[in-house]
Structures are given as C-alpha cells and as structure tokens.
C-alpha positions as CSV (number, residue, x, y, z in Angstrom):
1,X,-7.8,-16.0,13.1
2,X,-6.8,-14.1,9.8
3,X,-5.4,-10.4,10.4
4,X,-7.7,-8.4,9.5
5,X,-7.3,-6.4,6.2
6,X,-5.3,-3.5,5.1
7,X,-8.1,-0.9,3.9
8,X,-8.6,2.2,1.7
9,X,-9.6,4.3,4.5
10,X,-6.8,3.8,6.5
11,X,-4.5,5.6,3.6
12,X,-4.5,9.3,3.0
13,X,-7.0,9.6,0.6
14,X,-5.1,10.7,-2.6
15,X,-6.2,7.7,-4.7
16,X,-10.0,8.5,-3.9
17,X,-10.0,12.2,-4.7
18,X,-12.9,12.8,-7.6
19,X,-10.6,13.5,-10.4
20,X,-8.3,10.4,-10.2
21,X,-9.1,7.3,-12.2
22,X,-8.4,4.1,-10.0
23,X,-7.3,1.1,-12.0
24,X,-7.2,-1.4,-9.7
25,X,-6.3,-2.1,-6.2
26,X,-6.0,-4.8,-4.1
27,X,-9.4,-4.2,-1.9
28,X,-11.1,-7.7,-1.4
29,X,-7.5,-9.5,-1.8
30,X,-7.3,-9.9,2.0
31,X,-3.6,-8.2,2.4
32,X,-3.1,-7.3,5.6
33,X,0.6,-6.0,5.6
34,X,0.5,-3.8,3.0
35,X,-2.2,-1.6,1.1
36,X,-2.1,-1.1,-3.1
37,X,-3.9,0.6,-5.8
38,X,-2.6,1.9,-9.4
39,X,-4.5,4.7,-10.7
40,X,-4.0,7.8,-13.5
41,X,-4.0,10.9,-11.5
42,X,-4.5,14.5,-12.3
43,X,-2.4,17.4,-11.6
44,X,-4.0,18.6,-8.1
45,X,-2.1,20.4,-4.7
46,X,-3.3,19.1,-1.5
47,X,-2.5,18.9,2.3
48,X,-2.6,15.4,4.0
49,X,-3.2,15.0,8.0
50,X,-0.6,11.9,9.2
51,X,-1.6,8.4,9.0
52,X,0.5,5.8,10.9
53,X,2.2,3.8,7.8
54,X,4.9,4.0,5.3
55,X,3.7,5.6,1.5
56,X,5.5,4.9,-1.4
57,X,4.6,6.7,-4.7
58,X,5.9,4.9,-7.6
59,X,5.6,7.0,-10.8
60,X,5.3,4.4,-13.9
61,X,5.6,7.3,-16.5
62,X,7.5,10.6,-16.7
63,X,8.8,12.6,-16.1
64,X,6.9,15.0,-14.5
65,X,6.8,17.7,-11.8
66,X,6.3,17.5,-8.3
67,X,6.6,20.1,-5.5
68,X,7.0,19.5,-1.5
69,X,5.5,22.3,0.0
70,X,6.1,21.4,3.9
71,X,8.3,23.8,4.8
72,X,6.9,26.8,3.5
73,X,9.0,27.1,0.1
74,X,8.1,24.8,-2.7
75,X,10.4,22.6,-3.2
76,X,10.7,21.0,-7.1
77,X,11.7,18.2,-8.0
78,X,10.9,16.8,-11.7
79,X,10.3,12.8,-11.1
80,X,11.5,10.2,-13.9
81,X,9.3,7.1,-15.1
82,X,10.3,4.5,-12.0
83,X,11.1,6.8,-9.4
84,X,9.6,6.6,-5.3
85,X,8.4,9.3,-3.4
86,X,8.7,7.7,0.0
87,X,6.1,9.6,2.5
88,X,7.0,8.8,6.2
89,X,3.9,7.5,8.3
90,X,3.1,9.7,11.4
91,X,3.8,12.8,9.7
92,X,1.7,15.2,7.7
93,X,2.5,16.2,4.0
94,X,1.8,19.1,1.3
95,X,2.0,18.5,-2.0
96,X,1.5,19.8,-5.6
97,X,1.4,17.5,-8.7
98,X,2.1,19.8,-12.0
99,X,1.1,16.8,-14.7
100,X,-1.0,14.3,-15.2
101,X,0.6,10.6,-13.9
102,X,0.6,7.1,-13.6
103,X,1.5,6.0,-10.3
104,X,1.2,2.9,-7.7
105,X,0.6,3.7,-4.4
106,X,1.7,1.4,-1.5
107,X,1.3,1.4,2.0
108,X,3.6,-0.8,4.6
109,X,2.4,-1.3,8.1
110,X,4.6,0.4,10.6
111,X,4.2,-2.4,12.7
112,X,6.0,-4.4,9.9
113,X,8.2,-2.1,9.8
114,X,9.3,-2.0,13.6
115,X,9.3,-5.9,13.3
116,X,12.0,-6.1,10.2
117,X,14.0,-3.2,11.9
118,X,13.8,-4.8,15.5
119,X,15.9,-8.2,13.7
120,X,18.5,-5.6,11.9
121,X,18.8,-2.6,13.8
122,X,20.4,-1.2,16.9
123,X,18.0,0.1,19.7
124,X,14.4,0.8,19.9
125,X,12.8,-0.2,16.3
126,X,10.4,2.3,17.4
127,X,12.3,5.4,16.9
128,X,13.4,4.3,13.7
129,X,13.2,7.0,11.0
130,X,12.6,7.0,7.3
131,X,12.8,10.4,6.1
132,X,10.8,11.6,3.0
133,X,12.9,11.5,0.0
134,X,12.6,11.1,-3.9
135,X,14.5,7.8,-5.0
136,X,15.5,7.1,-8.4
137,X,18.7,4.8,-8.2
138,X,17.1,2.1,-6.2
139,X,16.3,-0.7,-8.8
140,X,15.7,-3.1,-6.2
141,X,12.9,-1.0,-4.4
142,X,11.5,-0.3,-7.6
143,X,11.1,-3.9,-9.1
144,X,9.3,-4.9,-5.5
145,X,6.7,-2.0,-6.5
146,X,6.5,-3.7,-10.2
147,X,6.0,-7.0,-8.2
148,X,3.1,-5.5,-5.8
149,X,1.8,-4.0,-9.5
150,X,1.7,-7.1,-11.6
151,X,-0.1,-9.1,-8.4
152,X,-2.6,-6.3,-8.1
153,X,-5.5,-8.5,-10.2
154,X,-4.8,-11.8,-8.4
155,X,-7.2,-12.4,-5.9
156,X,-5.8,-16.2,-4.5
157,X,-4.9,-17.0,-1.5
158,X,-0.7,-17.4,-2.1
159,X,-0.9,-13.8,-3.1
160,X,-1.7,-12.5,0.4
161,X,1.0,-14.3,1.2
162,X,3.4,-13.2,-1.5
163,X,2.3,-9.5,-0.5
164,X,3.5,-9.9,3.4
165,X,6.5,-11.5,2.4
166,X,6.9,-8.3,0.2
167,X,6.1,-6.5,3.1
168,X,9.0,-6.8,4.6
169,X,11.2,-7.2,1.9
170,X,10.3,-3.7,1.2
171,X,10.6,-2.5,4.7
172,X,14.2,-4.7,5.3
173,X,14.8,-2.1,1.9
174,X,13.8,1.2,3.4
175,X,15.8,0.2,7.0
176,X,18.7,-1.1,4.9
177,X,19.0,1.8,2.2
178,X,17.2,4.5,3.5
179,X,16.9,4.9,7.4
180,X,20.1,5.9,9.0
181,X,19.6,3.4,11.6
182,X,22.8,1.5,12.7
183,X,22.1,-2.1,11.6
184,X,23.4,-5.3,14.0
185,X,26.3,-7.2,13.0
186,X,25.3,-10.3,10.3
187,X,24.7,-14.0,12.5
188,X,23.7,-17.6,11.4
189,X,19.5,-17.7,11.6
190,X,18.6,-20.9,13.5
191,X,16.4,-23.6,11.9
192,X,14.7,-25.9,14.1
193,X,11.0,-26.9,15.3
194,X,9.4,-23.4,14.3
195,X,9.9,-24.1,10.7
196,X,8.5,-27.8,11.2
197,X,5.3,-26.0,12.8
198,X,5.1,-24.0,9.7
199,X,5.2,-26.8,7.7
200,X,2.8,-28.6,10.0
201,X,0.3,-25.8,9.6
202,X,0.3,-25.4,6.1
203,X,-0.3,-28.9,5.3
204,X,-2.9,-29.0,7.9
205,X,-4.3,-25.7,6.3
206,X,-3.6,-26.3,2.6
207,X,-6.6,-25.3,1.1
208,X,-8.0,-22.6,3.4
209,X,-6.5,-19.0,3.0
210,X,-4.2,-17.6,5.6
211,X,-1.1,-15.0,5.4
212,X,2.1,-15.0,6.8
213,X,1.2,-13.9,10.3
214,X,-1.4,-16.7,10.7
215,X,1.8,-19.1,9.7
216,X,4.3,-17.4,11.7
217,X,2.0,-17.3,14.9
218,X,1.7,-21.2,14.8
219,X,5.6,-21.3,14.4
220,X,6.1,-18.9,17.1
221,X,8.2,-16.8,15.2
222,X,8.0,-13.4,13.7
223,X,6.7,-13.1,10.5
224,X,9.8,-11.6,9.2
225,X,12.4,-14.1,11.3
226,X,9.8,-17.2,9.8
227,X,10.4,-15.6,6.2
228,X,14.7,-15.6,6.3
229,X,14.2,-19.0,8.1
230,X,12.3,-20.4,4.8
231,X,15.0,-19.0,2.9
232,X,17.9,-20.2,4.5
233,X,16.1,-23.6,4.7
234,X,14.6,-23.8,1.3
235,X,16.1,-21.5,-0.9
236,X,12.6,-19.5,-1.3
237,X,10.1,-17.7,0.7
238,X,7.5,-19.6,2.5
239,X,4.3,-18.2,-0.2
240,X,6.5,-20.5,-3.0
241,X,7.1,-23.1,-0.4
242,X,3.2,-23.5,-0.2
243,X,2.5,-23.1,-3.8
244,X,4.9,-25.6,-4.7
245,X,3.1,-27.7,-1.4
246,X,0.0,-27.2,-3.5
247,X,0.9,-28.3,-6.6
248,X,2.5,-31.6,-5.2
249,X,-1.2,-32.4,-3.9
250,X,-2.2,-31.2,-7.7
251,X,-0.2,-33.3,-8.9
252,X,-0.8,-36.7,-7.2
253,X,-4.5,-36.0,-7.2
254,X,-4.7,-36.1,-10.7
255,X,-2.6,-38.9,-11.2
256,X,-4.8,-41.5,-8.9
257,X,-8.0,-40.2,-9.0
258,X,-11.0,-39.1,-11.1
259,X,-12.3,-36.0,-9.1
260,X,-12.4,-32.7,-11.6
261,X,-10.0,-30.8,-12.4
262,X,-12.0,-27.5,-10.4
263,X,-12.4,-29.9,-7.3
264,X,-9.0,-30.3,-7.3
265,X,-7.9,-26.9,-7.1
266,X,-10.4,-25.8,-4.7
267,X,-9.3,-29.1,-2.3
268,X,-5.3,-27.5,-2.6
269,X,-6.1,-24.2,-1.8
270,X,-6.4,-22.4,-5.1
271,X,-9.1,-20.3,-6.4
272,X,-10.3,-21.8,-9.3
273,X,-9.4,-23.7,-11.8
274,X,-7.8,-21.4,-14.6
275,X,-5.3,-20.1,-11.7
276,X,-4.0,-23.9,-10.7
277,X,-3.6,-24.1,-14.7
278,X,-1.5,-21.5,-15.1
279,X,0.6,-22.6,-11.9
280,X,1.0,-26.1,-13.0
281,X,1.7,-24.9,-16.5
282,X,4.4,-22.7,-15.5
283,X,5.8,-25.5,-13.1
284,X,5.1,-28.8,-15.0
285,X,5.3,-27.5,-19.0
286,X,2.1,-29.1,-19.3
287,X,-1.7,-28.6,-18.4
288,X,-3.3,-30.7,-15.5
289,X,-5.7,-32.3,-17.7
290,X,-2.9,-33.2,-20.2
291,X,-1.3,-34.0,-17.4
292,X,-3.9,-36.6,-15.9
293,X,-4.3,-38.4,-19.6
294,X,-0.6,-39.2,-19.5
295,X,-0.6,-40.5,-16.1
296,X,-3.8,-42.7,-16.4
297,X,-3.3,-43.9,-19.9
C-alpha cells in the first residue's frame, strides 16, 4: 500500500494566505516524503503555531528583507537570490517579510529525517536538532531545492520517486552541514538479497506507481539505507534505476511488436506518451516512433 501523501494542510499555512500567488505545487503528485509549492509572495508579518516537519524557504530572487521576531527583538537579516531559511519542525516561528518575493517552500518529513540521521549519527536520531538559520554558502542544498523546483509540473510516477530520494538527500544535507550532531565513523554498505528484492519488485510492479518506501518495504530495508545501496551498486539512485528499467521494456516493445506508441508507455509505467518521448529522447538521441521504423524496416 502507497504512503499516503504529503499535503497542504499539514504545512504552516504561509503559501495559502490570501495575498500570495501560488504557482504551482506538487498537490496531486502523490509525494509522500516531502511537500512543495513555488509561489510570489507579498510582504506580510505573521506568527506560525509548530508543525512536526523540516521548512525550507528558498528565495529565487533578491535580495530582500526578512526579520525573526521570536525572541522579542527583530532580528534582520537581508536574504540574497538562492538563499534557505531553514524553519525547524516542532517549534513555532514569527516572522516579517519587508518585500515582495519569489520563493519555494519545501517541507521534509521528520520521520525522514530521524531515518537518514539514525544511519549517520550518534545516539537517539530523535533528539536530533536543526536550528533555524539563514544559509547562503550551501550550493549543494540549494541546487536540491532547484531540483524539487524544476520537478514541480511533472506529475509521473518516477518523480515521486525522485522526490523521496531527494528527501533524504536533503535531510543527509541538514544532518551533515547543519545539525551539530556527532556523525558515526564511514563503513562499507552491504549489497545482498535486499537490493535483488528491489529489483524483483520493480519489475514485478513496472508500470504501476509506487515510491521509495513501497520499494524499500519489499527489500526490507530503510528507505534511505535501500537508496546508498542502489548507489553503491549501480552508480545511481534507484528512481534512475527504474526509469532506465522502463525504457529497456520501451525499447524492446517497440522493436518486436506493433502495439502504439501510448500503449506502450502506459504498459512501462509512464504517464503518457509525450513523457516516455522525452525520456527516450534524452536517453536514445532519437524518438520512439523513429525509433520503431529503424528497427522494423
């Protein structure tokens, strides 16, 4: 059984306030490991009760002003295009926007969270801590936020997979770069039988949707352990694994039988037609129905 998805009302709220203009968001995509909208929002001040997951606030222009008001004295802080505002779950927040400004908003389960920090960390991955902070010299955090941005208007079923692996490439991020949590001493991962479930599973499943917590739960791993095992295996994460898995079945579809093209990409797991185009495309240099006329000519 899918996990269910990550939804709007489970976030703070700020993206729905009357005077913001939402762009787009990834409501109806399924992803259940992380929440995402982009939206053009107006200068406002606000207080925000605690929600239980990870915010991060990426401002795509700038630079403008931004003032933490938590502990009774403003605190200002002018924000540059690409910076984070990283809001802690479990606590509340004040805060006063001074300009109009693009952002991206994304929330990462805490339970995500605990689950990365519990393979890298020291102790209890439940008293881990990520304070609140303003980051602007973390490229790495900022092009996973670009990635989460560009995905937003893909609806398929390898993006909900892309967006947990994300997940917790994010949340290995925070733990690594910005918790002070002590992290365990680097050891070989071990490949074995778990990854062959995986495989099992996604050629058994190939052209139904599932996530990476469906696929890890027939491997018996963690989501996150299941991710560095496809890695370390295969050089990728386990959302290219299956895309490339799906594109093989394309592939020799097209080259021995006559079914269409949009039969095709419904039978490996894509969404339509135009999105196992621009898949094969990118992969192959060619078009599957260019594709097909080589091969059967």
């Amino acid at each position: 059984m899918a996990t269910a998805a990550f939804d709007v009302r489970e976030t703070h709220g700020i993206v729905m306030r009357s005077e913001n203009r939402m762009r787009v968001s990834c409501d109806g995509h399924g992803w259940s490991s992380l929440y995402a909208s982009a939206q053009r929002e107006q200068p406002y001040e606000g207080h925000f009760p605690p929600v239980r997951d990870q915010l991060l606030v990426l401002h795509r222009n700038g630079p403008v002003a931004v003032e933490r008001l938590d502990d009774g004295r403003p605190q200002r802080h002018v924000v540059p295009a690409g910076g984070v505002h990283l809001f802690p779950g479990g606590l509340p927040f004040n805060v006063r926007l001074m300009g109009e400004l693009d952002t991206v908003h994304v929330y990462v389960r805490r339970k995500v969270i605990e689950e990365v920090a519990a393979d890298m960390v020291e102790g209890d991955p439940a008293l881990l801590e990520i304070p609140a902070d303003i980051v602007d010299d973390d490229p790495a955090l900022t092009g996973m936020l670009d990635a989460i941005t560009l995905s937003l208007g893909d609806g398929d079923y390898a993006t909900a997979i892309y967006m947990d692996h994300l997940a917790r490439t994010i949340a290995a991020q925070l733990v690594r770069r910005h918790s002070q949590a002590r992290l365990k001493s680097s050891r070989q991962p071990d490949v074995g039988a778990d990854v062959v479930r995986a495989l099992e599973y996604m050629q058994d499943n190939i052209a139904r949707s599932f996530n990476l917590a469906d696929l890890a739960k027939a491997a018996g791993r963690s989501p996150s352990h299941l991710s560095r095992q496809f890695r370390d295996a295969f050089g990728r994460p386990p959302h290219a694994y299956l895309i490339d898995l799906r594109l093989d079945m394309a592939q020799a579809l097209l080259q021995r039988t006559r079914e269409p093209i949009a039969a095709i990409a419904v039978d490996c797991g894509f969404s339509h037609q135009e999105h196992l185009t621009r898949l094969f495309r990118r992969r192959f240099e060619t078009t599957p129905a260019a594709f097909r006329r080589r091969a059967q000519s």
